[in-house]
C-alpha positions as CSV (number, residue, x, y, z in Angstrom):
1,X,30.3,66.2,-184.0
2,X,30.4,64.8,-187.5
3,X,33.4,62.9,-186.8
4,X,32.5,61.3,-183.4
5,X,29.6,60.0,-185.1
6,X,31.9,58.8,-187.6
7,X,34.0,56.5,-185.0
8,X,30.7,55.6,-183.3
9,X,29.2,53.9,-186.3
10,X,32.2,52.4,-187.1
11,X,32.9,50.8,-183.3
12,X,29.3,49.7,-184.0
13,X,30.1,47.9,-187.2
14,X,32.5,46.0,-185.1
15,X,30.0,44.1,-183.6
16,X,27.6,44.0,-186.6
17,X,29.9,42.9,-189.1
18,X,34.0,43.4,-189.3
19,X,33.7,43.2,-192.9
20,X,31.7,46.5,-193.2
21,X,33.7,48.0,-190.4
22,X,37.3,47.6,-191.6
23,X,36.4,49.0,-195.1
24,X,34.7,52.2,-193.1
25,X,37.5,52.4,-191.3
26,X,40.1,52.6,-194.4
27,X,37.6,55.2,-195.3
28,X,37.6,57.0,-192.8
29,X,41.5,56.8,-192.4
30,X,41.6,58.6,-196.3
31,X,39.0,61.5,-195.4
32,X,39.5,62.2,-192.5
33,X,42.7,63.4,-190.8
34,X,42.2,62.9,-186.7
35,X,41.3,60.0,-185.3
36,X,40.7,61.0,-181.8
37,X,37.7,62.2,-181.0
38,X,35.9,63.2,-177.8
39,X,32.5,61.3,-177.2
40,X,30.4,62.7,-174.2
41,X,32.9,64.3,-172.9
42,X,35.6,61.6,-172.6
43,X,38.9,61.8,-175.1
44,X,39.7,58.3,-177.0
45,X,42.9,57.4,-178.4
46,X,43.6,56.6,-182.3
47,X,43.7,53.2,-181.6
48,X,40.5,52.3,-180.3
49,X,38.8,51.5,-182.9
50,X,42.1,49.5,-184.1
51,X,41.5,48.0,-180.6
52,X,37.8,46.6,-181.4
53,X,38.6,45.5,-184.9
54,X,41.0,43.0,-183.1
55,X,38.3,41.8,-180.9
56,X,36.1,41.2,-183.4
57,X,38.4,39.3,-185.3
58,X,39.6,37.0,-182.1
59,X,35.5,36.7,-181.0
60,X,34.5,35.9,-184.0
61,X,37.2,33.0,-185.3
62,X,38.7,35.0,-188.5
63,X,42.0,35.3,-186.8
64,X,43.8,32.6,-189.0
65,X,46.9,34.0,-190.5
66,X,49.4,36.5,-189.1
67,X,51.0,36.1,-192.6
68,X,51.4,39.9,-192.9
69,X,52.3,41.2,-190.5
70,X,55.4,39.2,-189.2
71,X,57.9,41.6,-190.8
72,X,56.5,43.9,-188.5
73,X,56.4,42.2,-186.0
74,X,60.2,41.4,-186.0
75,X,60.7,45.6,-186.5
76,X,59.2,46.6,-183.6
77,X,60.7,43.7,-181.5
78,X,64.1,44.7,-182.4
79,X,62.6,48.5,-181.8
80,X,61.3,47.2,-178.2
81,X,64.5,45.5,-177.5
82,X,66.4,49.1,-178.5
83,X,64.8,50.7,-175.6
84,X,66.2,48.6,-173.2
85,X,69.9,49.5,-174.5
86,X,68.9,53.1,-175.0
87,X,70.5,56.1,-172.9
88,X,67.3,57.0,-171.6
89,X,67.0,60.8,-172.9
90,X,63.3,60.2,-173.1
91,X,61.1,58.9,-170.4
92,X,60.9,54.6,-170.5
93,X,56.9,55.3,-170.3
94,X,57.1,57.4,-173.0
95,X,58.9,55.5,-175.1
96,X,57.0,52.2,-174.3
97,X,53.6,54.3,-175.1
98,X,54.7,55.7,-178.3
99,X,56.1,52.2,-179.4
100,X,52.5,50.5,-177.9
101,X,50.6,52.8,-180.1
102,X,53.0,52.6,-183.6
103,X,52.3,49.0,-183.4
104,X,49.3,49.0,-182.8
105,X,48.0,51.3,-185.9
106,X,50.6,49.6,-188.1
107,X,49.8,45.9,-187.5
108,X,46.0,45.9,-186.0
109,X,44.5,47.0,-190.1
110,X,46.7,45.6,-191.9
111,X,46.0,42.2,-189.7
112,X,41.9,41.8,-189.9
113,X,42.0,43.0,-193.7
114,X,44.0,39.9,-194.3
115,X,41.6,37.9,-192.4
116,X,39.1,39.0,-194.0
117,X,40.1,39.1,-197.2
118,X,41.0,35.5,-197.1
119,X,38.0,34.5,-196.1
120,X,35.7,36.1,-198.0
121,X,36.9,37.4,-201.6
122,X,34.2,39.4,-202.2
123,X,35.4,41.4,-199.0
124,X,38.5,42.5,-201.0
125,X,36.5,44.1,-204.1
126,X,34.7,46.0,-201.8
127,X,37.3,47.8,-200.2
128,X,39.1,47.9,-203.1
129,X,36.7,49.9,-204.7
130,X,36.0,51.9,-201.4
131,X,39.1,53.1,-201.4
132,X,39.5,54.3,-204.9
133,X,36.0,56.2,-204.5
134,X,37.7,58.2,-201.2
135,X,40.7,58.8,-203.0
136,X,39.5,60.1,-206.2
137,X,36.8,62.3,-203.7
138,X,40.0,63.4,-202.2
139,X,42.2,64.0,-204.8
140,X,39.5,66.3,-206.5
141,X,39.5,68.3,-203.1
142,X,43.1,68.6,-203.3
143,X,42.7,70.0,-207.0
144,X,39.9,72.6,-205.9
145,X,42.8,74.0,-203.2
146,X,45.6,74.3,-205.6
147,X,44.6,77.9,-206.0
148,X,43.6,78.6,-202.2
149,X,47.3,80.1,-201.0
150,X,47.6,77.1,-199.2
151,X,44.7,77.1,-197.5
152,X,42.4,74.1,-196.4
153,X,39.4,75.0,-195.4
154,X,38.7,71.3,-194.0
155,X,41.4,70.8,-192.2
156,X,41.1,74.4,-190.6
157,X,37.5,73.3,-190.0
158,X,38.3,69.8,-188.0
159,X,41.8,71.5,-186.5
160,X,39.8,73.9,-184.2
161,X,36.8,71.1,-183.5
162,X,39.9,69.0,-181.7
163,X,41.0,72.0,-180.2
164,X,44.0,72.7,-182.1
165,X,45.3,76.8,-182.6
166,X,45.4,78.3,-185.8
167,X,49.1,77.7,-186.0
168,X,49.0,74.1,-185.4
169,X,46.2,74.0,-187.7
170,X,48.1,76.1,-190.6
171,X,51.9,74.3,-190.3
172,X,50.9,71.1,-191.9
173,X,49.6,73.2,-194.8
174,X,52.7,75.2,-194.5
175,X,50.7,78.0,-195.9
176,X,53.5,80.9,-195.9
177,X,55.7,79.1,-198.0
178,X,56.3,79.9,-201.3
179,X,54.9,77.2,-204.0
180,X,57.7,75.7,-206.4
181,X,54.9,75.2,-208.9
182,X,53.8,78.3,-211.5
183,X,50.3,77.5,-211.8
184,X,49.2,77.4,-208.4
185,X,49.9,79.5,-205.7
186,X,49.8,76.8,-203.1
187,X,52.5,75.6,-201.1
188,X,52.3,72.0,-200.2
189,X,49.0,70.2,-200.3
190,X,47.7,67.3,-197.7
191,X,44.2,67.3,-199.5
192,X,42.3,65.1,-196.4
193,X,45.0,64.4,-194.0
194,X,46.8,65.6,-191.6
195,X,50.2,65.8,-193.0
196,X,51.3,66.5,-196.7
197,X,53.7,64.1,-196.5
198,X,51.6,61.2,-195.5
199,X,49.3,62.3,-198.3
200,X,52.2,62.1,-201.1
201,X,52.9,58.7,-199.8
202,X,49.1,57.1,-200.3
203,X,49.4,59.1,-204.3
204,X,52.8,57.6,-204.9
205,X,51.8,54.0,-203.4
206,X,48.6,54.5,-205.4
207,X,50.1,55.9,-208.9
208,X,52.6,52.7,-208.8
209,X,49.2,50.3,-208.0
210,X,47.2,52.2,-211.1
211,X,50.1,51.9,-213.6
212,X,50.3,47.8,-212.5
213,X,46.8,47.8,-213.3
214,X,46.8,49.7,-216.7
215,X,46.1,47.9,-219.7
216,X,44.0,45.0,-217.5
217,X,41.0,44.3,-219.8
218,X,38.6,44.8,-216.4
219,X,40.2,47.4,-214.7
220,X,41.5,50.2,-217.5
221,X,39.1,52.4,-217.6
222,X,39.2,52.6,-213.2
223,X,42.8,52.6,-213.4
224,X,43.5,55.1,-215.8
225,X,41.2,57.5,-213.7
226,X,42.8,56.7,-210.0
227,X,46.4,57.3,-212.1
228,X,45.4,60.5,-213.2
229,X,44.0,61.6,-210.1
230,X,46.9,60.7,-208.0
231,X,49.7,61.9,-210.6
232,X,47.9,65.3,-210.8
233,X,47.8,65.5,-207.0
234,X,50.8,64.4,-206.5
235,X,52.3,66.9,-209.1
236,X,50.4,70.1,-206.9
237,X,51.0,68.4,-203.4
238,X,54.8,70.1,-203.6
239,X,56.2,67.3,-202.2
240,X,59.4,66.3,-204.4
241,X,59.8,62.9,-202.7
242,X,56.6,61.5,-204.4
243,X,58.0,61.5,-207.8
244,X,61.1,60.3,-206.7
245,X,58.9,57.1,-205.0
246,X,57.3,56.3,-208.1
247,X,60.1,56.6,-210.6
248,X,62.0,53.7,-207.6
249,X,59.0,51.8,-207.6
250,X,58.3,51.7,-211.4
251,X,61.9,51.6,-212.5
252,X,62.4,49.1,-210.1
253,X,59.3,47.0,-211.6
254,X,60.2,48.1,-215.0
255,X,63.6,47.5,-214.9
256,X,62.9,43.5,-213.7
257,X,60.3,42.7,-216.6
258,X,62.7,44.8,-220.1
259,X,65.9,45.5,-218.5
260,X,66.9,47.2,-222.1
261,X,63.8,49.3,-222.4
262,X,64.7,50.2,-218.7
263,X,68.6,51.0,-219.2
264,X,67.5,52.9,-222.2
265,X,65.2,54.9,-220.5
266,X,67.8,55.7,-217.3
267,X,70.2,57.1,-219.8
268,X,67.3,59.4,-221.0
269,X,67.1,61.1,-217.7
270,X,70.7,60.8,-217.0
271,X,71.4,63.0,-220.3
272,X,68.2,65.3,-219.3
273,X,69.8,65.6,-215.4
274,X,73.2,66.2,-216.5
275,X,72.4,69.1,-219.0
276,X,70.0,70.2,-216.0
277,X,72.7,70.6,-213.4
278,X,75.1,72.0,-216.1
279,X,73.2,74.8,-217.0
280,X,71.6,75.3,-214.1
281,X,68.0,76.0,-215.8
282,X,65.6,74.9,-213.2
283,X,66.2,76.2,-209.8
284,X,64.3,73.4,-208.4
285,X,67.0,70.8,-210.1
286,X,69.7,72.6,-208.4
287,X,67.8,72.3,-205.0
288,X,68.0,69.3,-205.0
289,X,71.5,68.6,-205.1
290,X,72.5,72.0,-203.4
291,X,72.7,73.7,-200.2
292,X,72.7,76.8,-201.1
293,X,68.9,76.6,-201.5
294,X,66.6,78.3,-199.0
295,X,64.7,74.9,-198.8
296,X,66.9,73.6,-195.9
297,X,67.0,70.1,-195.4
298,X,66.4,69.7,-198.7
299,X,69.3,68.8,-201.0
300,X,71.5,65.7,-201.3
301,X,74.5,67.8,-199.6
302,X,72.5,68.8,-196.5
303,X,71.6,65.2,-195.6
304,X,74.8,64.0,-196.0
305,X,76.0,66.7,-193.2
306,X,72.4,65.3,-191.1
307,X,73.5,61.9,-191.2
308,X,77.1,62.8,-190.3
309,X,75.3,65.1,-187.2
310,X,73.3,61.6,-186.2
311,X,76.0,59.9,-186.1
312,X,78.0,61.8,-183.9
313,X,74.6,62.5,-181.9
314,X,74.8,58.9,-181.0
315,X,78.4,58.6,-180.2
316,X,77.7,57.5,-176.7
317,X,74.9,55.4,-177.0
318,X,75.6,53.5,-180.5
319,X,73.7,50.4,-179.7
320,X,70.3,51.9,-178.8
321,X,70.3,55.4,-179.4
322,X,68.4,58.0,-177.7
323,X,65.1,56.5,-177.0
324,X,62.2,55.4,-179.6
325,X,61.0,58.7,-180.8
326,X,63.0,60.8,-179.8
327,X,63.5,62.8,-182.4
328,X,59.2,63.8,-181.8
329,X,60.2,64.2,-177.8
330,X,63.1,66.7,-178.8
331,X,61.0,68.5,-181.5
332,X,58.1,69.1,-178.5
333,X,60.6,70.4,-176.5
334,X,63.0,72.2,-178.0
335,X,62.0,72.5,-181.6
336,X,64.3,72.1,-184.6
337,X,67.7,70.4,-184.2
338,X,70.6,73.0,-185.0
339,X,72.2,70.6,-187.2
340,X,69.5,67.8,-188.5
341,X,66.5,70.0,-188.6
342,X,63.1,68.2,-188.4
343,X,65.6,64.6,-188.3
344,X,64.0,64.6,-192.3
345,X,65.6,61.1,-193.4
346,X,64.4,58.1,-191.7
347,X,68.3,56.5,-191.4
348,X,68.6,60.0,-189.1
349,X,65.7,59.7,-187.4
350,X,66.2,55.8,-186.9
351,X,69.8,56.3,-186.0
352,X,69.2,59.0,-183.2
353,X,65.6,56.8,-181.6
354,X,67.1,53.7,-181.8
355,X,71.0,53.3,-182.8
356,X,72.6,50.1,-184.8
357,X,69.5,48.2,-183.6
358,X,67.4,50.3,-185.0
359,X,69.4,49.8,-188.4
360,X,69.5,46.1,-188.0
361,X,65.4,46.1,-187.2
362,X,64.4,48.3,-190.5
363,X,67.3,45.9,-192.8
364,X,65.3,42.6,-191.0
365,X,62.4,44.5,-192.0
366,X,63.0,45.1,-195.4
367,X,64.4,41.2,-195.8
368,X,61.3,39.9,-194.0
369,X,58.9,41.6,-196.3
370,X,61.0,40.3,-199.2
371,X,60.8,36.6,-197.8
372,X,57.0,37.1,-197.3
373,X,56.2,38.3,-201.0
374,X,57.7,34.8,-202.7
375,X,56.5,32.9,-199.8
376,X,52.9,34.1,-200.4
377,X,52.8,35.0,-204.3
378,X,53.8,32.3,-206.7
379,X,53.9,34.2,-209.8
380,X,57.3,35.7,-210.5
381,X,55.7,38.6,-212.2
382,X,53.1,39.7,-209.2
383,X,56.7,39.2,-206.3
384,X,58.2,41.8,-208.4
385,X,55.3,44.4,-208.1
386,X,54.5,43.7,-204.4
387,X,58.3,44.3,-204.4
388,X,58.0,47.8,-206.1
389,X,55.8,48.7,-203.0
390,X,58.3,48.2,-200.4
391,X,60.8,49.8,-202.2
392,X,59.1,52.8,-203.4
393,X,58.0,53.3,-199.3
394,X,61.4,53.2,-198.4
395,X,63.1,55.4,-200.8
396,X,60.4,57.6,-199.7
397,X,61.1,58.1,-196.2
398,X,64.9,57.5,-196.7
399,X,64.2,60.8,-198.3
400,X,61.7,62.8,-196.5
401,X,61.9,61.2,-192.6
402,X,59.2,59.2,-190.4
403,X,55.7,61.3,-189.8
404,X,53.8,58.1,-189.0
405,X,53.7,56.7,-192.9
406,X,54.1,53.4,-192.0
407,X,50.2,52.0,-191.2
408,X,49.7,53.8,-194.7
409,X,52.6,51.4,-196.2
410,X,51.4,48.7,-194.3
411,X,47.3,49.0,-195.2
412,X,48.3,49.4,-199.1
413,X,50.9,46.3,-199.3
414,X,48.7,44.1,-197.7
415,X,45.7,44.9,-199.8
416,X,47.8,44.4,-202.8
417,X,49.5,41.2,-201.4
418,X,45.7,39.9,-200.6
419,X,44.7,40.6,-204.0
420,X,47.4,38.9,-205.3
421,X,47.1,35.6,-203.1
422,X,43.0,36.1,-204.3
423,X,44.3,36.1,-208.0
424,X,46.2,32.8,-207.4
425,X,43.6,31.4,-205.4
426,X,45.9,30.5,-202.2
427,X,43.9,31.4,-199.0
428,X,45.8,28.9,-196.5
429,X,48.6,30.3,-194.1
């Protein structure tokens, strides 16, 4: 009940004011996990409210500036164009749908917050400080269930009021497996959302934005709280990608501004790895690099022998793969692949939806987003953190697959890339 009230006031707020409305609806998007909801009896889709926000925007003359968004835009072009050259092992209405809806959460937010925020810089603190609030409010909740067994009381709670069974509640909290961590008995934690992988994400995205902002005169004392809150979390959620996120984004944004301090600081953890693996004293080291592990899926070896399966997966239909998501379609149908799993690498899971063109999209995507940071931030110093963003998003799902992180990347990069166009005072197109 709680939550269709939820999307009702904020499909009010549309027509009240978009400001107020886009802000609850980042809110809303950090606490809580579903997004459809059934209102009087009818069921509504995830993007309706993404829907409104658009027509909002259009009615009321804040659509300016698609600046943002056009790296996207040219991704799930090339995505669209995929499906046409796909072999068709997924239903074209199925594939159009899924693709209607990706785009649609990934470039509807991310497009009226940059509106917005360039018209109306006070708009940007707002939600700037929104945001924080939710996530610290989360990230306590996610310290409160490191000692639950993996349980999450929340989630269990809104699971069964969208009709979901106790299993499909329980799998995202993947409560029967065994923690890696010794003070907690938890196995992976998602805090508010649905998945615990999208939650590692918003930490790792929001532990590179609170180190960028450490030291700031104005914003130290906020900073230093959101970075402990997300690097405690993100430390408990069990989810080994995270850390490997931020040390790519900061040693990426690091490495640009004292290259020596940076080199120095590789060898470090070079020496530290190698002695690691050597001695094998941490079982979760040799996981990692390892398939002998009982975390399938997991180790450097094991994707090497996915990406090898996904490529001879996609032996007959090189140009546009299977179909776009059809690595979700098989896993609904048949379950785990004998050979790549849960497809948990997005070059395997872009590979077998949407072949080469699926490659060349994400590299345009990548280059695009590159070509938009210098285009749109003039100081060398801000390209190189907006920079760290991208590249911490990708190592992340390079390394853990595609569970619908990418209107997470997309919300967080454009806040930052507003703030940073607000900082320089360059509102224009």
């Amino acid at each position: 009940m709680g939550q269709s009230v939820s999307i009702l006031c904020i499909a009010f707020a549309c027509f009240i004011s978009i400001e107020l409305a886009s802000i609850a609806y980042v809110a809303y998007l950090i606490l809580v996990p579903y997004e459809k909801v059934n209102i009087l009896g009818h069921d509504f889709g995830a993007n309706v409210i993404s829907a409104l926000l658009l027509s909002a925007l259009i009615y009321r003359k804040k659509l300016r500036s698609l600046v943002p968004i056009y790296p996207f835009l040219v991704l799930f072009a090339i995505l669209g164009i995929a499906v046409a050259f796909s072999d068709r092992d997924v239903p074209i209405s199925y594939q159009l749908n899924m693709l209607r809806v990706d785009a649609m959460s990934t470039i509807i937010p991310p497009l009226v917050i940059w509106n917005c925020a360039t018209s109306n810089p006070l708009y940007l603190k707002r939600l700037i400080t929104t945001s924080c609030i939710c996530i610290i409010i989360a990230g306590l909740y996610g310290f409160y269930l490191a000692n639950l067994g993996g349980r999450n009381p929340y989630i269990e709670a809104l699971s069964a009021a969208n009709g979901l069974n106790e299993d499909a509640a329980t799998t995202y909290a993947n409560k029967l497996t065994e923690s890696r961590l010794s003070f907690t008995n938890a196995a992976k934690i998602q805090a508010t959302m649905v998945h615990p992988m999208r939650w590692a994400l918003l930490l790792s995205l929001t532990l590179i934005g609170a180190s960028i902002n450490l030291g700031k005169k104005k914003s130290t004392i906020g900073a230093l709280i959101i970075f402990l809150i997300s690097a405690g979390n993100l430390l408990i959620s069990g989810v080994r990608s995270g850390a490997a996120a931020v040390a790519t984004g900061l040693g990426y944004l690091y490495g640009r501004r004292k290259p020596v301090y940076f080199c120095l600081g590789v060898a470090v953890i070079a020496i530290i790895g190698f002695a690691g693996l050597k001695w094998q004293q941490s079982d979760a080291v040799n996981n990692v690099v390892s398939q002998s592990s009982n975390k399938q899926g997991s180790s450097v070896e094991m994707r090497w022998m996915q990406i090898s399966a996904a490529l001879q997966e996609i032996n007959s239909c090189a140009i546009g793969g299977h179909g776009y998501k059809w690595t979700v379609y098989y896993i609904d149908h048949y379950g785990a692949h004998s050979e790549m799993l849960a497809f948990e690498s997005l070059l395997i899971a872009v590979l077998c939806n949407s072949g080469i063109l699926g490659i060349i999209g994400w590299v345009m995507f990548g280059c695009s987003t590159l070509y938009i940071n210098r285009r749109s931030i003039q100081e060398p110093k801000k390209v190189v953190e907006q920079d760290a963003i991208l590249f911490a998003y990708l190592c992340y799902t390079i390394m853990t697959g595609d569970y619908d992180y990418m209107p997470v990347f997309a919300i967080v990069s454009t806040i930052m890339l507003a703030e940073r166009r607000t900082i320089i005072g360059r509102f224009q197109s």
